[in-house]
PyMOL commands that place a pseudoatom at each C-alpha (Angstrom):
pseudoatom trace, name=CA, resn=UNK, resi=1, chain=A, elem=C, hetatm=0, pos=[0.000, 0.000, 0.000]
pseudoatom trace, name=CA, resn=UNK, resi=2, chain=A, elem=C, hetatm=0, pos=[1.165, 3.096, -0.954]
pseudoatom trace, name=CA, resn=UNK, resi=3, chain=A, elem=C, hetatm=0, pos=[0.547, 6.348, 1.596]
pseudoatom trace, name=CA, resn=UNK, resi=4, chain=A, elem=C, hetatm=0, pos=[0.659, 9.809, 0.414]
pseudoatom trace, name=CA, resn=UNK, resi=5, chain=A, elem=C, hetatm=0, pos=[3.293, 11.743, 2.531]
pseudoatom trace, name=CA, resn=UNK, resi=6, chain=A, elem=C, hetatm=0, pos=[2.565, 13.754, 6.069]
pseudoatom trace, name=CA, resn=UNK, resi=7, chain=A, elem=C, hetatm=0, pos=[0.549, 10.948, 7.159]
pseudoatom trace, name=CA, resn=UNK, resi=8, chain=A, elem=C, hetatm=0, pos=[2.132, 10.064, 11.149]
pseudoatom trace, name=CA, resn=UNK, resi=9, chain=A, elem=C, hetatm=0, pos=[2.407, 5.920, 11.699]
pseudoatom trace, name=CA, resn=UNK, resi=10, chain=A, elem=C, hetatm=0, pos=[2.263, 4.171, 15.005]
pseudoatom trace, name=CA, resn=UNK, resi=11, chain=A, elem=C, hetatm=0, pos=[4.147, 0.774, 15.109]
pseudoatom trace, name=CA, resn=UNK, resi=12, chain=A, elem=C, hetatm=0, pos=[2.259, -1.713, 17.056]
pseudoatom trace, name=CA, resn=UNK, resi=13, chain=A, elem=C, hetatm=0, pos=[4.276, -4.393, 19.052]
pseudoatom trace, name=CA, resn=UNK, resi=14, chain=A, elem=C, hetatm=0, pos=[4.184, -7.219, 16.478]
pseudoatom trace, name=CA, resn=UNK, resi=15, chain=A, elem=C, hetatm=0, pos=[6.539, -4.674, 13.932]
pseudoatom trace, name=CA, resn=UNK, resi=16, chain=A, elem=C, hetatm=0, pos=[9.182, -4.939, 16.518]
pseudoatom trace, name=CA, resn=UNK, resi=17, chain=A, elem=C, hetatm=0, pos=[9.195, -8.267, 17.758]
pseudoatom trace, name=CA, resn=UNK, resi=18, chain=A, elem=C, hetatm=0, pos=[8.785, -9.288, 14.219]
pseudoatom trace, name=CA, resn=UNK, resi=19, chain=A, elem=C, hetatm=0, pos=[12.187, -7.304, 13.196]
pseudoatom trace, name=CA, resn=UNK, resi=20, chain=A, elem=C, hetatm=0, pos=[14.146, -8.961, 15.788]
pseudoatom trace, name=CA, resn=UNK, resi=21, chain=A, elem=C, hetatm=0, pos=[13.639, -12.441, 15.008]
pseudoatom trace, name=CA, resn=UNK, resi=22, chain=A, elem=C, hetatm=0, pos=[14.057, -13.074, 11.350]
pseudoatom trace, name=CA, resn=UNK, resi=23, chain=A, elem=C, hetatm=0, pos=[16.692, -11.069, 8.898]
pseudoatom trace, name=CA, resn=UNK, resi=24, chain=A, elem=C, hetatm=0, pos=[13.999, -10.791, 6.148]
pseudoatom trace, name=CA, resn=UNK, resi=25, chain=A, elem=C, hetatm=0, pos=[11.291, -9.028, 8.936]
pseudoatom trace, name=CA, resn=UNK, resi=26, chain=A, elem=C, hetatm=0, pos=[14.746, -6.541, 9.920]
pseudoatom trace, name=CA, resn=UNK, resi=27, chain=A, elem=C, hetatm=0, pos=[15.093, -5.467, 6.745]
pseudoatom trace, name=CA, resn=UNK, resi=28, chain=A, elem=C, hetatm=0, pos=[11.534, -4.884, 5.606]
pseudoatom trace, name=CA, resn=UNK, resi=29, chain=A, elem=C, hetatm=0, pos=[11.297, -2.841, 8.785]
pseudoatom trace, name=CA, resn=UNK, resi=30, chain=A, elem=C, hetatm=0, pos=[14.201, -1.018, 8.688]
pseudoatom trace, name=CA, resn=UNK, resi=31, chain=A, elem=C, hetatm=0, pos=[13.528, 0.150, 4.678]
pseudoatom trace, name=CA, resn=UNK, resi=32, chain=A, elem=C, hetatm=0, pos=[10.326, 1.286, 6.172]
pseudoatom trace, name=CA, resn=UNK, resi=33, chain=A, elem=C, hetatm=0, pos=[11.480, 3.512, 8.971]
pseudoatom trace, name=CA, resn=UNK, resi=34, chain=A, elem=C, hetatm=0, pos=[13.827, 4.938, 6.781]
pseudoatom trace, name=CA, resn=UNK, resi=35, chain=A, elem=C, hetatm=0, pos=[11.477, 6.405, 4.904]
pseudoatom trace, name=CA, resn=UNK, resi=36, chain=A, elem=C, hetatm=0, pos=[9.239, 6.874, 7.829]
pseudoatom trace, name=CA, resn=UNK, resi=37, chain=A, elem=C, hetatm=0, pos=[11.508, 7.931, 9.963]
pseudoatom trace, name=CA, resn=UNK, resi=38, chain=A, elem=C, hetatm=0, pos=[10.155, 11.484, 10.226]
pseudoatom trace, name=CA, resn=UNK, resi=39, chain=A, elem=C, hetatm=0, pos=[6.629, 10.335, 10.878]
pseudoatom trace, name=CA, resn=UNK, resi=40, chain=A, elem=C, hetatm=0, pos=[7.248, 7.351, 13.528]
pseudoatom trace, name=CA, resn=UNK, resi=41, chain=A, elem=C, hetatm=0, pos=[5.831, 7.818, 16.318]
pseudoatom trace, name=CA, resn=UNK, resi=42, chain=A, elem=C, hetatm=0, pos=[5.563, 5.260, 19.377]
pseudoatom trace, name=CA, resn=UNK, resi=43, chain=A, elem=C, hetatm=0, pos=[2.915, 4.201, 21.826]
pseudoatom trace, name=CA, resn=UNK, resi=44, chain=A, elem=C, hetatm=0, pos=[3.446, 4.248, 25.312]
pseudoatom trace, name=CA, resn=UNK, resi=45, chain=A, elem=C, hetatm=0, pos=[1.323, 0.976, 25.388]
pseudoatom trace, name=CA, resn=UNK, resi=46, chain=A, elem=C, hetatm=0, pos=[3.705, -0.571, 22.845]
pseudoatom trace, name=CA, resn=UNK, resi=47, chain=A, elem=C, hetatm=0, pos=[6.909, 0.618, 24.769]
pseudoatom trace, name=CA, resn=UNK, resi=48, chain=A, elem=C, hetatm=0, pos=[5.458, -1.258, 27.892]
pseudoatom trace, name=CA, resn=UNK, resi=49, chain=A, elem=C, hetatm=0, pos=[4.880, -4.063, 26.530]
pseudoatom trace, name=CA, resn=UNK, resi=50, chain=A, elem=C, hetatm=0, pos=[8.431, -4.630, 24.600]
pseudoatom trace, name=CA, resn=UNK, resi=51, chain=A, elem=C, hetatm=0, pos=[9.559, -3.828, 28.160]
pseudoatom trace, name=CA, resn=UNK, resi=52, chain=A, elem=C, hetatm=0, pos=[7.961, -6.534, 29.781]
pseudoatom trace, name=CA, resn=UNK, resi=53, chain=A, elem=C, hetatm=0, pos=[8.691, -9.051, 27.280]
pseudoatom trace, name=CA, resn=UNK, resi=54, chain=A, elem=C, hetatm=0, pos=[12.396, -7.805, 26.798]
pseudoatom trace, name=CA, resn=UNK, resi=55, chain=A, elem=C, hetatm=0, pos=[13.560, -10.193, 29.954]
pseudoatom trace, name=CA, resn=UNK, resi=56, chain=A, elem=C, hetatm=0, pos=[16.554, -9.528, 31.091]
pseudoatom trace, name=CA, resn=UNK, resi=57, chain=A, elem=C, hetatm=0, pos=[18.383, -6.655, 32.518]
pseudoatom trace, name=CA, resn=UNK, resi=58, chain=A, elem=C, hetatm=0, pos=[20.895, -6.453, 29.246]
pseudoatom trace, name=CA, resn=UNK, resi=59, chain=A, elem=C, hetatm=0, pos=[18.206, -7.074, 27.183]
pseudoatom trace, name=CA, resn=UNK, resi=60, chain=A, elem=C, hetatm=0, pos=[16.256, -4.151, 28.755]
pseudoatom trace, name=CA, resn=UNK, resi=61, chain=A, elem=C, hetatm=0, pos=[19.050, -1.994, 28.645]
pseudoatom trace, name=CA, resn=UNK, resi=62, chain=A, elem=C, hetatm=0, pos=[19.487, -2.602, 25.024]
pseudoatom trace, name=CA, resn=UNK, resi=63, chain=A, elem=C, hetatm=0, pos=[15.676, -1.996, 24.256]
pseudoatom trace, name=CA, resn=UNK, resi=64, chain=A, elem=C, hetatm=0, pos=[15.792, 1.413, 26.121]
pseudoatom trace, name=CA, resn=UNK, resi=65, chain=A, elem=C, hetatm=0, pos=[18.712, 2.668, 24.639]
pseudoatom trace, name=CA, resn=UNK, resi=66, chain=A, elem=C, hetatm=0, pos=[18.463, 1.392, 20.844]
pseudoatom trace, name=CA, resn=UNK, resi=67, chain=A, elem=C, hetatm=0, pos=[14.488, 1.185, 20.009]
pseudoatom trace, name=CA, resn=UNK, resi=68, chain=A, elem=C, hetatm=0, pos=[12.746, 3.209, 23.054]
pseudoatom trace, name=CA, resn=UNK, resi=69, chain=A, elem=C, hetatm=0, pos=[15.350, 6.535, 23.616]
pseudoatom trace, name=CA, resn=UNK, resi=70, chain=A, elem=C, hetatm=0, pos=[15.185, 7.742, 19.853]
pseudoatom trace, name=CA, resn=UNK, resi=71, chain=A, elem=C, hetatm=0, pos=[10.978, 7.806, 20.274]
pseudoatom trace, name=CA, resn=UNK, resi=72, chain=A, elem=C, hetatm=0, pos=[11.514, 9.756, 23.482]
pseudoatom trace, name=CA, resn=UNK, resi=73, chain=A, elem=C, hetatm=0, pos=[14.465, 11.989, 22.585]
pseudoatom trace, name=CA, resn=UNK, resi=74, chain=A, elem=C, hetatm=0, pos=[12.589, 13.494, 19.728]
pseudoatom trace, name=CA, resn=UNK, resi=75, chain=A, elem=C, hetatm=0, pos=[9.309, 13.662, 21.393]
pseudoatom trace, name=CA, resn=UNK, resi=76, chain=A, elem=C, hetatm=0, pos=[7.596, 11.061, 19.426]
pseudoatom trace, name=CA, resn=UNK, resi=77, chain=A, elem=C, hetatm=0, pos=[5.483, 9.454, 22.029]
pseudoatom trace, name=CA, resn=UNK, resi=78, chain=A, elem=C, hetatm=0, pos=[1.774, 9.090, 22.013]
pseudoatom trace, name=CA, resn=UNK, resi=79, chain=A, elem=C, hetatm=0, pos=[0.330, 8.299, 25.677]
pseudoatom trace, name=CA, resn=UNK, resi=80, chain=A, elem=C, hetatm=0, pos=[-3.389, 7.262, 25.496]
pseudoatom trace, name=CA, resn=UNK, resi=81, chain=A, elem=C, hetatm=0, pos=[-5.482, 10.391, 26.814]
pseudoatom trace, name=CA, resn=UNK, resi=82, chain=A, elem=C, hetatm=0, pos=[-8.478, 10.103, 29.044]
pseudoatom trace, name=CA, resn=UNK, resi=83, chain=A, elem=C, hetatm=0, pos=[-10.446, 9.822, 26.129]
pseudoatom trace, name=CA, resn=UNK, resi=84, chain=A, elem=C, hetatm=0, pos=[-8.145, 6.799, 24.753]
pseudoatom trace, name=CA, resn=UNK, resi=85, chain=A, elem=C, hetatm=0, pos=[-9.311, 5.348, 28.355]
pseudoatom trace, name=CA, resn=UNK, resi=86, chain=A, elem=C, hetatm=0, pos=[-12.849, 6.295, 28.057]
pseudoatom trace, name=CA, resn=UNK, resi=87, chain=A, elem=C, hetatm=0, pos=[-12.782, 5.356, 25.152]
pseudoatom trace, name=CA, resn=UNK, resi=88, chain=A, elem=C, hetatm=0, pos=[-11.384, 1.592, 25.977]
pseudoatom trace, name=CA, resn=UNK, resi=89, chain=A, elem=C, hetatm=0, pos=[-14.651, 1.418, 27.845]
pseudoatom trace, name=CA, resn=UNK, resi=90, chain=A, elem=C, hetatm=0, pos=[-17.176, 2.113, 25.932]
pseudoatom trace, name=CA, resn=UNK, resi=91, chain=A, elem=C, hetatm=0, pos=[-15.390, -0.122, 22.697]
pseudoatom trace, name=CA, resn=UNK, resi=92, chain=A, elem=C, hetatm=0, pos=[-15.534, -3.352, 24.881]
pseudoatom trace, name=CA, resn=UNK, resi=93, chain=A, elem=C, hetatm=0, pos=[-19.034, -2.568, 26.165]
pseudoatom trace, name=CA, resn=UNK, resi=94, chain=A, elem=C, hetatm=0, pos=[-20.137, -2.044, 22.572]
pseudoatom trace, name=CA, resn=UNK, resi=95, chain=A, elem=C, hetatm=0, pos=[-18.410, -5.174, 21.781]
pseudoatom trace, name=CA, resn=UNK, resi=96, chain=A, elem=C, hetatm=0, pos=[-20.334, -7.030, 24.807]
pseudoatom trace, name=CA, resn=UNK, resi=97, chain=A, elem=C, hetatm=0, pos=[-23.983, -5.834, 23.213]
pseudoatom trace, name=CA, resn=UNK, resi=98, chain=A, elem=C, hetatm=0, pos=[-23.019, -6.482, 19.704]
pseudoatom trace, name=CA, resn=UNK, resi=99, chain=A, elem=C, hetatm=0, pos=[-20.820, -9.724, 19.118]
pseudoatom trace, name=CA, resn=UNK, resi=100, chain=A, elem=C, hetatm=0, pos=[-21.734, -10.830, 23.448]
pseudoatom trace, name=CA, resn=UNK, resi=101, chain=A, elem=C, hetatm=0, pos=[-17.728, -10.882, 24.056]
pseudoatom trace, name=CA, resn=UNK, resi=102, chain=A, elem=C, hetatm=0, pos=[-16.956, -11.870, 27.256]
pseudoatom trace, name=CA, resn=UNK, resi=103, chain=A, elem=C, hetatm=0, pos=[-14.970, -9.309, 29.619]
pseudoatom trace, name=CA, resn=UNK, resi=104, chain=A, elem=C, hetatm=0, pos=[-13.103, -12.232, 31.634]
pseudoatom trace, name=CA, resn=UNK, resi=105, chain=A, elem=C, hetatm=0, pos=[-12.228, -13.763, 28.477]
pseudoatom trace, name=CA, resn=UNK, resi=106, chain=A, elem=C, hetatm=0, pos=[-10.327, -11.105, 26.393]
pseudoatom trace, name=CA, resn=UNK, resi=107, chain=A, elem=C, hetatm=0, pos=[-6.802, -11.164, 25.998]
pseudoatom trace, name=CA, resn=UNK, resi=108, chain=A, elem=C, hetatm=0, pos=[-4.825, -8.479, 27.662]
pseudoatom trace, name=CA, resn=UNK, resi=109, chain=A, elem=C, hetatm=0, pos=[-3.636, -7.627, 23.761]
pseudoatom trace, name=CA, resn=UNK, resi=110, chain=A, elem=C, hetatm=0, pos=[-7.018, -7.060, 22.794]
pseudoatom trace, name=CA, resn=UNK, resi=111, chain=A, elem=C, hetatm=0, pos=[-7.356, -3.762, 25.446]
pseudoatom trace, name=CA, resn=UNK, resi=112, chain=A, elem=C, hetatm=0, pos=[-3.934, -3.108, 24.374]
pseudoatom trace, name=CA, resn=UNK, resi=113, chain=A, elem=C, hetatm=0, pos=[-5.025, -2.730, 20.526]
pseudoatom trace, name=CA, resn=UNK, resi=114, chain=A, elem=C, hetatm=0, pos=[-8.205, -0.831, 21.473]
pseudoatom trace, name=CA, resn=UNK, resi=115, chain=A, elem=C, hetatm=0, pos=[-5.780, 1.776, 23.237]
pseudoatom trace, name=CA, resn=UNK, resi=116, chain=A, elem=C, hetatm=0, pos=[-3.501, 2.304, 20.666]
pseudoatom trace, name=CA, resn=UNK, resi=117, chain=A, elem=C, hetatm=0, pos=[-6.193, 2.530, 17.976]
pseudoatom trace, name=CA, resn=UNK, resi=118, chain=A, elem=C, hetatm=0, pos=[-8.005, 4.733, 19.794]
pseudoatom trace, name=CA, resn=UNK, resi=119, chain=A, elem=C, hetatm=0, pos=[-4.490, 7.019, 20.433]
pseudoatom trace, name=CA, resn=UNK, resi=120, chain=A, elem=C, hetatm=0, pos=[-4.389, 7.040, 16.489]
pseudoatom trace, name=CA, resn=UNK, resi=121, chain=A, elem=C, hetatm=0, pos=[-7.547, 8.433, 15.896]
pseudoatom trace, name=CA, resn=UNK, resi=122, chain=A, elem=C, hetatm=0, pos=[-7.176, 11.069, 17.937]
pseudoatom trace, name=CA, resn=UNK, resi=123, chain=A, elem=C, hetatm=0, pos=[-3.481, 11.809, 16.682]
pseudoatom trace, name=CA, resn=UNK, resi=124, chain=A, elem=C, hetatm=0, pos=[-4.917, 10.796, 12.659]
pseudoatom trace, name=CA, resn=UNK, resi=125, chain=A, elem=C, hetatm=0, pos=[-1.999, 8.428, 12.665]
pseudoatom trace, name=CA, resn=UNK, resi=126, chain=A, elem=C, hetatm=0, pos=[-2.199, 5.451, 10.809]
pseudoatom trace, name=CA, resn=UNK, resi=127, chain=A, elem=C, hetatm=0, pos=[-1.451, 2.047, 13.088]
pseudoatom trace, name=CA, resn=UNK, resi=128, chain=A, elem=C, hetatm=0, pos=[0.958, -0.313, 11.514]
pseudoatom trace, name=CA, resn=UNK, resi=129, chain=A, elem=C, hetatm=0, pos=[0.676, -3.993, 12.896]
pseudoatom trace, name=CA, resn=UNK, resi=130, chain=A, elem=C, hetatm=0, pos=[-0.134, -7.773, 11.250]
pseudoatom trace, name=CA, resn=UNK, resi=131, chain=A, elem=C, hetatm=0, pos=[-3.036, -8.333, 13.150]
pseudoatom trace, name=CA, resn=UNK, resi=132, chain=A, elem=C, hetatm=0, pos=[-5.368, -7.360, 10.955]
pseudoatom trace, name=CA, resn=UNK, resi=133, chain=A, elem=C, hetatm=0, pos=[-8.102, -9.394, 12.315]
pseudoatom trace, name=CA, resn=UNK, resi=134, chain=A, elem=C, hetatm=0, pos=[-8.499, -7.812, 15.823]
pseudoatom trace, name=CA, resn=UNK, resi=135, chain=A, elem=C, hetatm=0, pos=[-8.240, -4.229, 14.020]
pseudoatom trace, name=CA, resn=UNK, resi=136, chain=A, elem=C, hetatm=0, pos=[-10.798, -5.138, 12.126]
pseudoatom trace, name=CA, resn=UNK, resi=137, chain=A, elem=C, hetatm=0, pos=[-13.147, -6.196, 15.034]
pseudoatom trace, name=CA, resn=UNK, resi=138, chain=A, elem=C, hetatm=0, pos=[-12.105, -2.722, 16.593]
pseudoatom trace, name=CA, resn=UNK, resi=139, chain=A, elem=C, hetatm=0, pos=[-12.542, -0.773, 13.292]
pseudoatom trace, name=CA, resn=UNK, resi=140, chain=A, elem=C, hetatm=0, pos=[-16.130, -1.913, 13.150]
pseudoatom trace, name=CA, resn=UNK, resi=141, chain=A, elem=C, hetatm=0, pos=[-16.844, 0.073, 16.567]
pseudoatom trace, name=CA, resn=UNK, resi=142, chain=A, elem=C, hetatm=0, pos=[-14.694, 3.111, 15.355]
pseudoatom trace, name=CA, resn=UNK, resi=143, chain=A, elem=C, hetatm=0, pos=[-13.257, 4.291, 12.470]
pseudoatom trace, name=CA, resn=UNK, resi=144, chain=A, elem=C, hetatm=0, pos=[-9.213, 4.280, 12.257]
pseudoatom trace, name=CA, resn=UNK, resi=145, chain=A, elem=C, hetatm=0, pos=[-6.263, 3.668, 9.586]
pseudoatom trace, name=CA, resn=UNK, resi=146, chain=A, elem=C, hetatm=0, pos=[-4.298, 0.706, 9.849]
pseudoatom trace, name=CA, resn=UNK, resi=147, chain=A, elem=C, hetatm=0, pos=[-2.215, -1.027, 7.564]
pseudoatom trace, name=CA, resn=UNK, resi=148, chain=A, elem=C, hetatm=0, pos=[-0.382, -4.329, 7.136]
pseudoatom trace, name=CA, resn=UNK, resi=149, chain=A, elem=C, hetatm=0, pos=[3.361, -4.132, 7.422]
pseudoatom trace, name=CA, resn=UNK, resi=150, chain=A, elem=C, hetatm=0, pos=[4.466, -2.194, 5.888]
pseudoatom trace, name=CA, resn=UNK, resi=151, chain=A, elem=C, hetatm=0, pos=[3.379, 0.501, 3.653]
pseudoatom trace, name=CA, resn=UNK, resi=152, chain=A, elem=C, hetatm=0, pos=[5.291, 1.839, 0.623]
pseudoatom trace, name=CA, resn=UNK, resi=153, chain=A, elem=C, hetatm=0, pos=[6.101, 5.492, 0.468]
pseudoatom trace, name=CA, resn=UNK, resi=154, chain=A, elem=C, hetatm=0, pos=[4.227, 7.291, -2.474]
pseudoatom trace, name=CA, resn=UNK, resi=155, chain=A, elem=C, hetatm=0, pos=[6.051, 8.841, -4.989]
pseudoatom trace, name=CA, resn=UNK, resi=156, chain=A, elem=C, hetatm=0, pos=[3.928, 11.006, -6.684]
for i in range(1, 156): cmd.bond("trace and resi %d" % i, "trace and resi %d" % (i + 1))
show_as sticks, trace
zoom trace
């Protein structure tokens, strides 16, 4: 997909993790962010969770100084607002009338995605992340970009 340029872009968690596992995944990422570069912005929700799944203290220290410091040196953080929050709620109560999901049952993820979806609206970013199917769910309750990894950057 092709995206005209100005548009901002949110990674979600699955870009990253992807990146660092195979060499193929690194370098379709990093040919994306260098185009992107100027319009990359992170989630505080996705910074917590590479955090907790980063595991040890090298490992952490690594993750904070090459992946998180850039985002937070340039000021490229998005932290959901109270609305985000409120907004949290009333997407998993509509999803309790409509489709009879059940609270207990959803994955921690799930409340994750809703927050960062809901940070993009606000910010008119456009959410970058593989799982398209749980977006989808979400975008049925709200309207908000997303894309598959990873776009292209228009040329014209």
């Amino acid at each position: 997909m092709a995206v005209a340029g100005g548009r901002k872009f949110v990674l979600d968690t699955n870009c990253f993790v992807d990146a660092s596992r195979t060499a193929a995944a690194a370098a379709a990422f990093a040919e994306f962010c260098a185009w992107a570069a100027p319009s990359l912005y992170l989630s505080t929700v996705v910074a917590a969770e590479l955090r907790a799944g980063a595991g040890n203290g090298k490992a952490r220290r690594t993750l904070e100084r090459q992946i998180l410091s850039p985002y937070l040196r340039r000021g490229r953080v998005v932290n959901p607002s109270p609305g985000a929050w409120a907004g949290l709620g009333t997407t998993l109560a509509t999803l309790v009338e409509d489709e009879g999901l059940v609270l207990q049952d959803v994955r921690r993820s799930f409340v994750f995605d809703i927050l960062i979806a809901r940070s993009c609206r606000e910010m008119g970013a456009i959410l970058v992340s593989r799982n398209l199917s749980d977006l989808s769910r979400i975008g049925k309750v709200f309207a908000f970009d997303f894309v598959p990894p990873y776009p292209t950057e228009s040329r014209g």
